[in-house]
BARO-448389 format. One record per residue (C-alpha): residue number from 0; residue in one letter; x, y, z. Coordinates in nm, 3 decimals. Layout:
% residues N
[NUM,"a",[X,Y,Z]]
...
END
This chain:
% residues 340
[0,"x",[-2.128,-7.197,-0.414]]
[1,"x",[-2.202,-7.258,-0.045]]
[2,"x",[-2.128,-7.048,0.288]]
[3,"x",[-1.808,-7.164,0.490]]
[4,"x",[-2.044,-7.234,0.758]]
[5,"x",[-2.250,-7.465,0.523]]
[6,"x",[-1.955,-7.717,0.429]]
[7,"x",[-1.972,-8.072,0.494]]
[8,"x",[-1.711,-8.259,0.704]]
[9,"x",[-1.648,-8.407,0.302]]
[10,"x",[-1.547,-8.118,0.214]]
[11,"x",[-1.342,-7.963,0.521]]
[12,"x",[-1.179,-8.272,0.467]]
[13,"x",[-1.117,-8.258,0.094]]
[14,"x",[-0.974,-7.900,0.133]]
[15,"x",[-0.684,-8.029,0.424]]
[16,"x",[-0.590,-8.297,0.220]]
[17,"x",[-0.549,-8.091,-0.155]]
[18,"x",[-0.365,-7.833,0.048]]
[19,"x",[-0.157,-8.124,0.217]]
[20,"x",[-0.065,-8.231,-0.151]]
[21,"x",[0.081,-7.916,-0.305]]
[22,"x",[0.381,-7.768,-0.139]]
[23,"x",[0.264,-7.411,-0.303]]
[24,"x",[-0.019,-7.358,-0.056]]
[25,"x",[0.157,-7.365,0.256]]
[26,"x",[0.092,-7.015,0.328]]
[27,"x",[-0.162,-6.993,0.631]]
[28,"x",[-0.404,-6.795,0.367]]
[29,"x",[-0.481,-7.119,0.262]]
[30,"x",[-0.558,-7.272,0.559]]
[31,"x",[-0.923,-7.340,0.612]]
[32,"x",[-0.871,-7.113,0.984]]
[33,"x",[-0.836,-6.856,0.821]]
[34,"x",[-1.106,-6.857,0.635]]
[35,"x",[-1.305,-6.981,0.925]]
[36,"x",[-1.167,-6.646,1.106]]
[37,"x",[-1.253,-6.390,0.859]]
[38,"x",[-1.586,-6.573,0.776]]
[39,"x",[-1.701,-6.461,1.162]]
[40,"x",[-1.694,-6.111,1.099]]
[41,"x",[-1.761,-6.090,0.691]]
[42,"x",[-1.925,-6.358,0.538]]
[43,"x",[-1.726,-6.662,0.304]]
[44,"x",[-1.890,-6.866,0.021]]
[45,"x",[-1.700,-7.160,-0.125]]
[46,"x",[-1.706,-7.277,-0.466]]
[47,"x",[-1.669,-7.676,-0.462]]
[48,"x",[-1.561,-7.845,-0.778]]
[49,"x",[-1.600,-8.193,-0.843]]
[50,"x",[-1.506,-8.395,-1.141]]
[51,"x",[-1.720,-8.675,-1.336]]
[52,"x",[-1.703,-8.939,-1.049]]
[53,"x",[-1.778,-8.682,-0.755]]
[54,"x",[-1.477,-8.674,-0.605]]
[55,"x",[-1.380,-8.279,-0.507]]
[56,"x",[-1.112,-8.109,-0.711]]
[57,"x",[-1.072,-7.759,-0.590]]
[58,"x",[-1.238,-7.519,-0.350]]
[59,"x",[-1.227,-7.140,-0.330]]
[60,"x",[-1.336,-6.891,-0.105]]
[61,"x",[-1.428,-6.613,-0.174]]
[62,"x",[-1.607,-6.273,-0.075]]
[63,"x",[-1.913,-6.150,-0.290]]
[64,"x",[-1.958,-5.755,-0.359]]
[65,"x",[-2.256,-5.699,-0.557]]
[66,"x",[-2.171,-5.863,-0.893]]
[67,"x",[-1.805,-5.886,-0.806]]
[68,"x",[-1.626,-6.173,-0.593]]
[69,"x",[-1.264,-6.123,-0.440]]
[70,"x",[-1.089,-6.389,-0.252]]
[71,"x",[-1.103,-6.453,0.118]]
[72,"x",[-0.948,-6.183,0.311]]
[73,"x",[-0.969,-5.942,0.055]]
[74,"x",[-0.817,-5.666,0.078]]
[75,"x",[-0.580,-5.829,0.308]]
[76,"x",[-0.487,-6.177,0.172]]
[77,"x",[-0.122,-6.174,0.065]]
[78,"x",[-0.166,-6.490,-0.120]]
[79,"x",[-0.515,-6.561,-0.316]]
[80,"x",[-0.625,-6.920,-0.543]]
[81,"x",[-0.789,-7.215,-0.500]]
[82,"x",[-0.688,-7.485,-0.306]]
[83,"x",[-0.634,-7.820,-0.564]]
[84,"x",[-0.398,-8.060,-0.601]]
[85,"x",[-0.055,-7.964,-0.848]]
[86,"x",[-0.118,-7.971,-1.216]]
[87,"x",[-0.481,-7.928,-1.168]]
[88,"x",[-0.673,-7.704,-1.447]]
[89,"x",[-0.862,-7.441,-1.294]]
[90,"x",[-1.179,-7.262,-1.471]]
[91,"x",[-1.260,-6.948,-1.319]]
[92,"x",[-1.505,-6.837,-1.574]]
[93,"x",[-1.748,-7.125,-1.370]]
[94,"x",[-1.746,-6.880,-1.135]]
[95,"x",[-1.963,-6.673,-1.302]]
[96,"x",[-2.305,-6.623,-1.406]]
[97,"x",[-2.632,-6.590,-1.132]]
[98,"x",[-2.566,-6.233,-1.109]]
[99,"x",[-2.179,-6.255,-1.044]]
[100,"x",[-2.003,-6.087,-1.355]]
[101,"x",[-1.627,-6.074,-1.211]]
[102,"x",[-1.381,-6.227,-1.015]]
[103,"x",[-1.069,-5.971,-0.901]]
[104,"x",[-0.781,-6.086,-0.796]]
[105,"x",[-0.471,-5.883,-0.669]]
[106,"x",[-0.228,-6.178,-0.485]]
[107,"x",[-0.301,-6.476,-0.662]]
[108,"x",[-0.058,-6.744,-0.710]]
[109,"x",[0.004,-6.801,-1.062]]
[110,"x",[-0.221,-7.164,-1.131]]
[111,"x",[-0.303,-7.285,-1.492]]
[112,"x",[-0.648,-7.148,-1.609]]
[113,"x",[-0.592,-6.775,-1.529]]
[114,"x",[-0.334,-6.657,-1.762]]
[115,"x",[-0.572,-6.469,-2.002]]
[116,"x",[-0.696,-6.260,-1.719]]
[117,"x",[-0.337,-6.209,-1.502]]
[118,"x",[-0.288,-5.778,-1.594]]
[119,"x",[0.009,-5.793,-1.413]]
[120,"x",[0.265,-6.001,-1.142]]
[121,"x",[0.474,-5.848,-0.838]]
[122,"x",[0.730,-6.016,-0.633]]
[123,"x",[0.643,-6.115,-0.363]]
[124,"x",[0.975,-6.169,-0.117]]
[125,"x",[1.078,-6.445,0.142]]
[126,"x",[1.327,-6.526,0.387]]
[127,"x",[1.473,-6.870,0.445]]
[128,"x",[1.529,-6.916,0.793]]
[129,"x",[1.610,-7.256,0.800]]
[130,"x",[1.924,-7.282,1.082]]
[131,"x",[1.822,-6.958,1.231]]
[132,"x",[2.040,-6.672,1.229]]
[133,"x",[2.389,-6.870,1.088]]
[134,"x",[2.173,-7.041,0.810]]
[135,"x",[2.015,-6.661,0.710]]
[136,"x",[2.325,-6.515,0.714]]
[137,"x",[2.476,-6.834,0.498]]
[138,"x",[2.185,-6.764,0.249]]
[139,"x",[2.168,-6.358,0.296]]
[140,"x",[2.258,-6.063,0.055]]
[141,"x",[2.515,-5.882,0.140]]
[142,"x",[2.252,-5.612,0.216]]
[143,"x",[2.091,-5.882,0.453]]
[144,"x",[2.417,-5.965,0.628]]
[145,"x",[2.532,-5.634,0.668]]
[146,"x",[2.144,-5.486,0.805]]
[147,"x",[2.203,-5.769,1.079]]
[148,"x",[2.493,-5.666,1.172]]
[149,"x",[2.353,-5.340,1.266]]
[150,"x",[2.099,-5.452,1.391]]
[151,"x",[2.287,-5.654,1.693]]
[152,"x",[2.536,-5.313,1.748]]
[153,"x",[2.175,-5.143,1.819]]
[154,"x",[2.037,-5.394,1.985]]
[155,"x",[2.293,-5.348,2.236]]
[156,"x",[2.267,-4.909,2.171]]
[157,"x",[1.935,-4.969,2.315]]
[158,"x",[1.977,-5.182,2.636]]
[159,"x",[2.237,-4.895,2.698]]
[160,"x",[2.039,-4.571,2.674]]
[161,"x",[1.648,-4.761,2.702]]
[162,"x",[1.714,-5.037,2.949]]
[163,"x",[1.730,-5.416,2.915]]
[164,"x",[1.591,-5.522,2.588]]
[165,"x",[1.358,-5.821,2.583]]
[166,"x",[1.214,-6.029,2.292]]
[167,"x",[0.900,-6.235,2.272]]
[168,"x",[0.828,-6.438,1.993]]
[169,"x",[0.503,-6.556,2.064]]
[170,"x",[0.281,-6.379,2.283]]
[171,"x",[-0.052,-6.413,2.374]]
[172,"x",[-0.097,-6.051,2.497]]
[173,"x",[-0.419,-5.821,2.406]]
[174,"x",[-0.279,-5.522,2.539]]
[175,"x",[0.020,-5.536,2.325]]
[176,"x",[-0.216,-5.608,2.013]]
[177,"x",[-0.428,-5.306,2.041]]
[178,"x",[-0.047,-5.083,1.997]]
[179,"x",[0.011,-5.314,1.708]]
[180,"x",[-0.339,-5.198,1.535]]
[181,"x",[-0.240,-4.820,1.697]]
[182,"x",[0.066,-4.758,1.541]]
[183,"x",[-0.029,-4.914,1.254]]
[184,"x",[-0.324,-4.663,1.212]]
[185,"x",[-0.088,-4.372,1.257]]
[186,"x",[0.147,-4.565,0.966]]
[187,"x",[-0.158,-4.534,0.717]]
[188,"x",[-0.273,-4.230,0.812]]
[189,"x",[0.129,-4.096,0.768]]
[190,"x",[0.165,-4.234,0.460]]
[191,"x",[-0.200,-4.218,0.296]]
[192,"x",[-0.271,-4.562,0.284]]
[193,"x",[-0.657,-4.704,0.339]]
[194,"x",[-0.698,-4.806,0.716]]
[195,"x",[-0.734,-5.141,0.688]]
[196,"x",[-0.864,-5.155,1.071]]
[197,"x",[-1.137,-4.846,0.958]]
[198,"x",[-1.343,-5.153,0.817]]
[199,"x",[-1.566,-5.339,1.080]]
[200,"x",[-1.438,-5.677,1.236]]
[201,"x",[-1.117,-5.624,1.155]]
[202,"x",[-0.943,-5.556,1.475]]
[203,"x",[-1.163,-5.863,1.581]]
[204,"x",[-1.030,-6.074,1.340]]
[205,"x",[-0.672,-6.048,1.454]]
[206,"x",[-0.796,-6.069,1.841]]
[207,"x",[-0.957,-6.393,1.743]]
[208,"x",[-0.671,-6.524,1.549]]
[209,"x",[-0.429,-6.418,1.822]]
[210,"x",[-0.596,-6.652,2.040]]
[211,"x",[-0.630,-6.957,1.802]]
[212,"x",[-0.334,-7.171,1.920]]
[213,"x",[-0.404,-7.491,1.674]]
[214,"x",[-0.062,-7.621,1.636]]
[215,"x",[-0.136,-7.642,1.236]]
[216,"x",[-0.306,-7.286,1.187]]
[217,"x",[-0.271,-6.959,1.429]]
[218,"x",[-0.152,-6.590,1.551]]
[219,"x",[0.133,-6.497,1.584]]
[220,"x",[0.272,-6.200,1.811]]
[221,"x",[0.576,-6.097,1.844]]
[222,"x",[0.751,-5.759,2.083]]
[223,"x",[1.042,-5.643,2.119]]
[224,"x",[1.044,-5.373,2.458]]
[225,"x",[1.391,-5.213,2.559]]
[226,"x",[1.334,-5.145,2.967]]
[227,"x",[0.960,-5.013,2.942]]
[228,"x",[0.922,-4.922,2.539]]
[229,"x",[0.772,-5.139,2.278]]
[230,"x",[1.023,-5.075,1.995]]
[231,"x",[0.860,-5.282,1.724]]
[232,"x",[0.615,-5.583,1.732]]
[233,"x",[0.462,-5.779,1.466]]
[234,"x",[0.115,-5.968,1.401]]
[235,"x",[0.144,-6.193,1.178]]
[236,"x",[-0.026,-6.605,1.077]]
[237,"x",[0.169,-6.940,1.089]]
[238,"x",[0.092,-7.262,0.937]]
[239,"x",[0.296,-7.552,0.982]]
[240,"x",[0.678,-7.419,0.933]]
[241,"x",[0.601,-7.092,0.745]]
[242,"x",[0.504,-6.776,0.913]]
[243,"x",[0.362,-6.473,0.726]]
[244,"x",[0.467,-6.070,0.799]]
[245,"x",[0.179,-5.925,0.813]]
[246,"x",[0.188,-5.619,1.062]]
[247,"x",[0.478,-5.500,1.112]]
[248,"x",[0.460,-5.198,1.315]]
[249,"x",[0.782,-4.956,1.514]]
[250,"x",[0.763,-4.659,1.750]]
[251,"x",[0.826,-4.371,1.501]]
[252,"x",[0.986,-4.227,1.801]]
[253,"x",[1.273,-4.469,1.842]]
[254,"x",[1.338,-4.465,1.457]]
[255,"x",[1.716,-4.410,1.470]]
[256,"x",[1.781,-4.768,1.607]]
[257,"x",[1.606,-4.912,1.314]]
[258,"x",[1.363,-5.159,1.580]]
[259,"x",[1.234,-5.302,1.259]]
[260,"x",[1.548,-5.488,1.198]]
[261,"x",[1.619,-5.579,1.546]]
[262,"x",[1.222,-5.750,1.602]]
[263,"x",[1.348,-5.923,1.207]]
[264,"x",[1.704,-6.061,1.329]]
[265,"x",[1.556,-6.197,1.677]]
[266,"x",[1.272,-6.394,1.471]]
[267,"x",[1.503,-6.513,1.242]]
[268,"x",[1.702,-6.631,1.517]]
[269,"x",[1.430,-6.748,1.715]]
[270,"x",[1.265,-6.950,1.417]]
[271,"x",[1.444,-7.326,1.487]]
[272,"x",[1.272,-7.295,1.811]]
[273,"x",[0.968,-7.167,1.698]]
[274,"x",[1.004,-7.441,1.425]]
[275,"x",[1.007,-7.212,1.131]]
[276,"x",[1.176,-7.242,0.840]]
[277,"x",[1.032,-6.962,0.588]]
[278,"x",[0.842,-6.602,0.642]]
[279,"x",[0.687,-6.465,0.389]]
[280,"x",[0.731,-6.098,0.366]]
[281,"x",[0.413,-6.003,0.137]]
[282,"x",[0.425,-5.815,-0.180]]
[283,"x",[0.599,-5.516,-0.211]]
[284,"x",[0.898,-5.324,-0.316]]
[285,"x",[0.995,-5.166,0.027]]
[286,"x",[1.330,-5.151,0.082]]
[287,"x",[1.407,-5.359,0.386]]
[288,"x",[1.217,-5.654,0.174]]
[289,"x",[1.469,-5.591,-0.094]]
[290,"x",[1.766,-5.556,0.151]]
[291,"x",[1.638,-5.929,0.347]]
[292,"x",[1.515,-6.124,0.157]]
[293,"x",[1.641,-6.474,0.024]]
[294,"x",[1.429,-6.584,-0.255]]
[295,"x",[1.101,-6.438,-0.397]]
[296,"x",[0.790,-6.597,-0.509]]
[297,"x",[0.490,-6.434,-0.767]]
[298,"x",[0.159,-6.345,-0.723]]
[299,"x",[-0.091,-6.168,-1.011]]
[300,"x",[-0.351,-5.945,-1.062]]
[301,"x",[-0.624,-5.858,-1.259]]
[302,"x",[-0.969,-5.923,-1.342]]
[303,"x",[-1.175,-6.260,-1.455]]
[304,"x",[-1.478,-6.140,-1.674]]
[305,"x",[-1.607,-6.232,-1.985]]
[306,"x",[-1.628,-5.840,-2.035]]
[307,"x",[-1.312,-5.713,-2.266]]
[308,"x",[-1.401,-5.356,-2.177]]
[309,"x",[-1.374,-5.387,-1.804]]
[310,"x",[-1.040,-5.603,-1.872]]
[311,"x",[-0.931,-5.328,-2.032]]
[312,"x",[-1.028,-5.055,-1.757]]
[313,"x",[-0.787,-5.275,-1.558]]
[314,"x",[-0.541,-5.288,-1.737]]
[315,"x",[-0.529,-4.857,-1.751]]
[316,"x",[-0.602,-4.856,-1.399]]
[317,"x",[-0.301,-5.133,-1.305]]
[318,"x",[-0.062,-4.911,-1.568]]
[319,"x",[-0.158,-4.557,-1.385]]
[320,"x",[-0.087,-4.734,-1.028]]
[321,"x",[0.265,-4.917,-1.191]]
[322,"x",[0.349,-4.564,-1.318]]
[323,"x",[0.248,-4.337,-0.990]]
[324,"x",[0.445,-4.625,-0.731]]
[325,"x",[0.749,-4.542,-0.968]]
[326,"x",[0.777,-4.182,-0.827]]
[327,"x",[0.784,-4.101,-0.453]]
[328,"x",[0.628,-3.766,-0.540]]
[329,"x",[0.303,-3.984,-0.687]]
[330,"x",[0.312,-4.219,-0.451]]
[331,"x",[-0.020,-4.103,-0.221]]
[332,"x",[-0.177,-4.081,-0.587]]
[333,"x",[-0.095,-4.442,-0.620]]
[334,"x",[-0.259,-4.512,-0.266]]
[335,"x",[-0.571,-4.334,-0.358]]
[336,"x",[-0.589,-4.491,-0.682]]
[337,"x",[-0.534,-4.814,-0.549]]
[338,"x",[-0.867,-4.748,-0.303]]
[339,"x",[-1.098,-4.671,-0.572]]
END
């Protein structure tokens, strides 16, 4: 296992062109950027494998804690695994050893080799925005079609009683970056999540991927003002033709017009000229993923070890949190359990 900064041209190489080869990692997570981004501010190690004629089969970044590693981005990657080529075996358990006794994983695509290890799998949703707004709606729920269609009758509630409403897609705009990580702040704080921005580097590493502009790998930021408001904006990566939702933020005090939906249905319409065809909405059962969504992939969790007792601490521990998110009365327990 080497540092990201330590890889050869070989193997920067090796990893674009296993990614290139399997459809499944076209999520910007995979992209060696971002693991060059987060690698600035906390450091990456890479395990390289290479099979009998040295040729390189698989990479994976990943973060060490003490005897525990967690994949790059951790706690924020919404898609986790190595990068290989389709139908290649995988063998975490070569992970370990030389003081490492664990590999935890919480988004991981599901990839032959981890099964006896997966605790448990979420959906994780998507939308298809291929033909913009008429190919959503084509593709759409019911739920979908019928959010969207509020969405434009506030749209034009809020050019009447806010002022003209304007939409950027893709804006390279600081200011408008630091109210993203604001009112997303105020979100956790509201709800009891962990501030993911109380960490060091973290607001860094969103200013420095807001200002990568590699046409394969970058930032994305995207506003949505009515006359001198910011409604709702998003922070999010691209790679290629998929975006990923990442931060989604709103002004709690402009909550009646449901901004969330509006910044969603401009994207969506925006996305043939942003050359988009899919955004990935992340894990999670909230309710405008439900109500948007077109399709759904998987991604796992649990716990690599050759340790049965500490598998089976996370399995209790995965079982509490599954029972706790089940009952909005539990659900800051869930957030706190979640932390530790």
């Amino acid at each position: 296992m080497k540092r990201f900064d330590e890889l050869t041209t070989e193997e920067l190489d090796a990893w674009h062109k296993l990614r290139a080869a399997n459809p499944a990692l076209d999520s910007p997570y995979f992209h060696p950027g971002f693991a060059a981004a987060v690698h600035e501010f906390e450091a990456v190690h890479v395990a390289v494998s290479r099979d009998e004629r040295g040729e390189i089969t698989s990479l994976m970044p990943c973060h060490r804690d003490g005897s525990v590693l967690r994949p790059v981005g951790w706690p924020g990657a919404d898609f986790q695994g190595p990068v290989l080529a389709p139908g290649t075996a995988f063998r975490p358990l070569e992970l370990l050893g030389r003081g490492v006794r664990g590999l935890e994983f919480d988004h991981l695509l599901e990839q032959e080799g981890f099964e006896p290890w997966i605790v448990s799998r979420r959906a994780s949703p998507y939308v298809d925005v291929t033909g913009g707004l008429d190919g959503y709606l084509e593709r759409a729920s019911r739920t979908g079609k019928d959010n969207m269609g509020q969405a434009r009758r506030r749209t034009a509630k809020a050019g009447r009683t806010l002022g003209p409403v304007r939409f950027e897609a893709d804006t390279v705009d600081p200011e408008a970056l630091e109210q993203v990580v604001r009112l997303k702040r105020a979100q956790y704080a509201a709800t009891g999540a962990r501030d993911y921005f109380a960490e060091p580097g973290r607001i860094e590493l969103l200013t420095r991927l807001l200002h990568t502009r590699d046409p394969s790998f970058g930032g994305v930021l995207s506003t949505l003002h009515a006359g001198p408001h910011l409604l709702a904006a998003h922070f999010g990566m691209r790679s290629g033709g998929v975006l990923h939702w990442w931060f989604p933020v709103y002004d709690p005090e402009h909550s009646g017009l449901a901004p969330g939906w509006i910044l969603l249905r401009e994207l969506v319409a925006a996305a043939p000229a942003l050359g988009l065809t899919r955004i990935d909405l992340g894990r999670g059962d909230d309710e405008y993923k439900r109500r948007a969504k077109t399709g759904e992939s998987v991604v796992c969790q649990g716990l690599v070890t050759r340790s049965p007792a500490r598998l089976a601490v996370r399995r209790a521990r995965d079982s509490l949190v599954a029972t706790a998110r089940r009952s909005e009365l539990l659900r800051r327990l869930a957030h706190k359990i979640r932390n530790l």
